[in-house]
C-alpha positions as CSV (number, residue, x, y, z in Angstrom):
1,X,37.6,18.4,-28.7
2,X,35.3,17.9,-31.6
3,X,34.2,14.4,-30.4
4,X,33.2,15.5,-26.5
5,X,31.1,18.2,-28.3
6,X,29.7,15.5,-30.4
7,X,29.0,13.5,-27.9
8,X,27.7,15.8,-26.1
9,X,25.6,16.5,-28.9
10,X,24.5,13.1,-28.9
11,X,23.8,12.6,-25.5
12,X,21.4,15.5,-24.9
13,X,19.4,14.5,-28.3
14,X,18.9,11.3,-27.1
15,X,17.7,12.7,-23.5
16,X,15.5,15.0,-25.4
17,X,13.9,12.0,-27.1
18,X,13.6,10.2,-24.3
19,X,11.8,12.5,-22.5
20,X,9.5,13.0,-25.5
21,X,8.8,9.3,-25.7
22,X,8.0,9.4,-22.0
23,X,6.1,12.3,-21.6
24,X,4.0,10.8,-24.5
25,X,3.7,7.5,-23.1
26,X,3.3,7.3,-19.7
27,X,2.6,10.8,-18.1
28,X,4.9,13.2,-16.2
29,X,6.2,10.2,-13.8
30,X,7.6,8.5,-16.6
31,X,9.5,11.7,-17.6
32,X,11.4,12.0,-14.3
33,X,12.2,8.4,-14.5
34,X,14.2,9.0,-17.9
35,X,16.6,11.8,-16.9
36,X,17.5,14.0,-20.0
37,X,21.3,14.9,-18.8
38,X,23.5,12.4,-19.7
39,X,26.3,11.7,-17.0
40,X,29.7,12.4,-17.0
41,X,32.4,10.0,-17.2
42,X,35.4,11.1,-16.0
43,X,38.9,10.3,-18.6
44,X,42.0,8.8,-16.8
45,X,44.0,11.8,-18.6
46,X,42.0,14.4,-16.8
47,X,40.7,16.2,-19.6
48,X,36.9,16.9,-20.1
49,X,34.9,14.0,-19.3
50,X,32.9,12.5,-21.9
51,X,29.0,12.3,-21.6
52,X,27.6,8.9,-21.8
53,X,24.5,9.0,-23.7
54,X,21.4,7.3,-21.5
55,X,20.3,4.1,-22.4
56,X,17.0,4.0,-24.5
57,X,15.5,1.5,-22.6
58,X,15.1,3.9,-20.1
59,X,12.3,5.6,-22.0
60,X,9.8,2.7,-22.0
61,X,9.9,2.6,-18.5
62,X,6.5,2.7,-17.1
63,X,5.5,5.2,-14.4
64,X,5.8,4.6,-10.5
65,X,2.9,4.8,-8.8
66,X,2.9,7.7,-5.7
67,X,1.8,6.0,-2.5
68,X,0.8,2.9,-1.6
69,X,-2.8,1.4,-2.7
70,X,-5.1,0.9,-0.2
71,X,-8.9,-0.6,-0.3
72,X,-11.4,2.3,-0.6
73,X,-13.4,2.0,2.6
74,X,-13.2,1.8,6.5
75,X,-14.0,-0.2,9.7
76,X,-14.2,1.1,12.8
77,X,-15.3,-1.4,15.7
78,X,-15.0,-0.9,19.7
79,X,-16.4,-2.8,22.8
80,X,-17.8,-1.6,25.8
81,X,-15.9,-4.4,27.8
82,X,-12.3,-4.4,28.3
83,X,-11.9,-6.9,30.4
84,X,-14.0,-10.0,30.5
85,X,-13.9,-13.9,32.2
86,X,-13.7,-16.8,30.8
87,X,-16.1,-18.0,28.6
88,X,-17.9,-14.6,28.9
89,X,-19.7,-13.4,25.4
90,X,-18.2,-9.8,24.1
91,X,-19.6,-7.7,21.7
92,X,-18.2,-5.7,19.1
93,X,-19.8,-3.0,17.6
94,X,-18.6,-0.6,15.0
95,X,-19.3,1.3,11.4
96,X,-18.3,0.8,8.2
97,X,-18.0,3.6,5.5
98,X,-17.4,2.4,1.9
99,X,-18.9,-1.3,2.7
100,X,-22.2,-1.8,1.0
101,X,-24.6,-2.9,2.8
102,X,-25.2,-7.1,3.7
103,X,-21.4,-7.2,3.0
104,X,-20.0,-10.4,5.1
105,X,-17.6,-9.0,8.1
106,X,-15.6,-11.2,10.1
107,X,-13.5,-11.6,13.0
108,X,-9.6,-11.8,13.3
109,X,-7.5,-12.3,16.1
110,X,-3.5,-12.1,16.4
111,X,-2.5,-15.6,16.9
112,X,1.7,-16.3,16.5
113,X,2.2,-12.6,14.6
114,X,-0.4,-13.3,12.1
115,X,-4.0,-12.6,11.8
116,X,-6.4,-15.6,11.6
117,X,-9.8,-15.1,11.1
118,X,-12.4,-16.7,13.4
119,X,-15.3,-18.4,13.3
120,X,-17.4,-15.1,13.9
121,X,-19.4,-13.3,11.2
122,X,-21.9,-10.4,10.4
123,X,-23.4,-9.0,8.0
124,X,-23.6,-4.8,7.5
125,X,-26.7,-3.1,8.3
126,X,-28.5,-0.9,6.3
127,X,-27.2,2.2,8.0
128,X,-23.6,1.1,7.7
129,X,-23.4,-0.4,11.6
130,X,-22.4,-4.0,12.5
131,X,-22.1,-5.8,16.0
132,X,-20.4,-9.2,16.1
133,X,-20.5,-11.8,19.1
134,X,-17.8,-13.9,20.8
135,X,-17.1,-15.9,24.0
136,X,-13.0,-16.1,24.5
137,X,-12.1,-19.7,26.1
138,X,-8.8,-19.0,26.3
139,X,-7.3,-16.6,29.4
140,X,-4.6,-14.0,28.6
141,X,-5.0,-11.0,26.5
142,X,-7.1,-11.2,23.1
143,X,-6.1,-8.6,20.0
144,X,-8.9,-8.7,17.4
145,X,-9.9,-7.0,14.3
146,X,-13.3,-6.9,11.8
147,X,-12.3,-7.0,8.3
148,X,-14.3,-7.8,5.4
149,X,-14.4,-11.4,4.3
150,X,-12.3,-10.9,1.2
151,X,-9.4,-9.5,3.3
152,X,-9.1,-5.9,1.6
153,X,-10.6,-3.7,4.2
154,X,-10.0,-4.0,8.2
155,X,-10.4,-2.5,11.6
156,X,-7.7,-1.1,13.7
157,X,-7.1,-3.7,16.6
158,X,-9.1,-4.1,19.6
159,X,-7.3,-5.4,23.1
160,X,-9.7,-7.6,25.5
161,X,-8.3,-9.2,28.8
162,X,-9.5,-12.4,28.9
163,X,-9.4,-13.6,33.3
């Protein structure tokens, strides 16, 4: 009986420090990484279990980050045609809000499952507005995007119906 209260003991010191060493080293996330109660272990004999003291590695762990990062900074870009022929020049037009102004934006379309950018670029205005310009060769169904040239910010897509 004396060693399960030892270990006990033991186990909730070490949790304790843990959590100290966490709290002071990487913030409250780090802290609910490193649990401070030890878990049971269950004996074959069925007496009380034994707590297994956590591991200290567990209190250098560093802290998660909430969310997922994302570019600070929109596009938004439409077109007044839907539908277009051949060969026909379309415009899109759209705003940007955390893009500084003469940033390079280009144009993407879905090609395969992956986005590849095209040969079409503009440059942000002043007021935060940009129109880009391009004739579609290729009938069938065109799914494009504006994104800045380093990749980090982008549009939702935009459908056009190449006939």
């Amino acid at each position: 009986m004396t060693s399960v209260l030892r270990h006990h003991r033991y186990g909730r010191a070490l949790g304790a420090g843990a959590m100290t060493v966490a709290l002071l080293s990487g913030g409250t996330a780090g802290a609910f990484a490193a649990s401070s109660t030890p878990t049971p272990k269950a004996t074959k004999t069925g007496g009380m279990p034994t707590m297994k003291p956590m591991p200290t590695h567990m209190a250098a762990t560093k802290p998660m980050p909430t969310g997922t990062a994302t570019a600070k900074g929109s596009i938004t870009v439409s077109t007044a045609h839907k539908t277009v022929r051949h060969g026909e020049t379309v415009a899109f037009a759209g705003r940007v809000k955390g893009v500084k102004s003469g940033a390079t934006l280009v144009l993407q379309h879905r090609m395969n499952g992956k986005w590849t950018t095209l040969r079409s670029m503009t440059t942000v205005n002043r007021n935060g507005t940009f129109t880009i310009r391009r004739a579609f060769t290729a009938k069938g169904t065109e799914t494009v995007r504006v994104a800045t040239k380093d990749g980090k910010i982008m549009s939702s897509p935009v459908t056009v119906k190449v006939g």
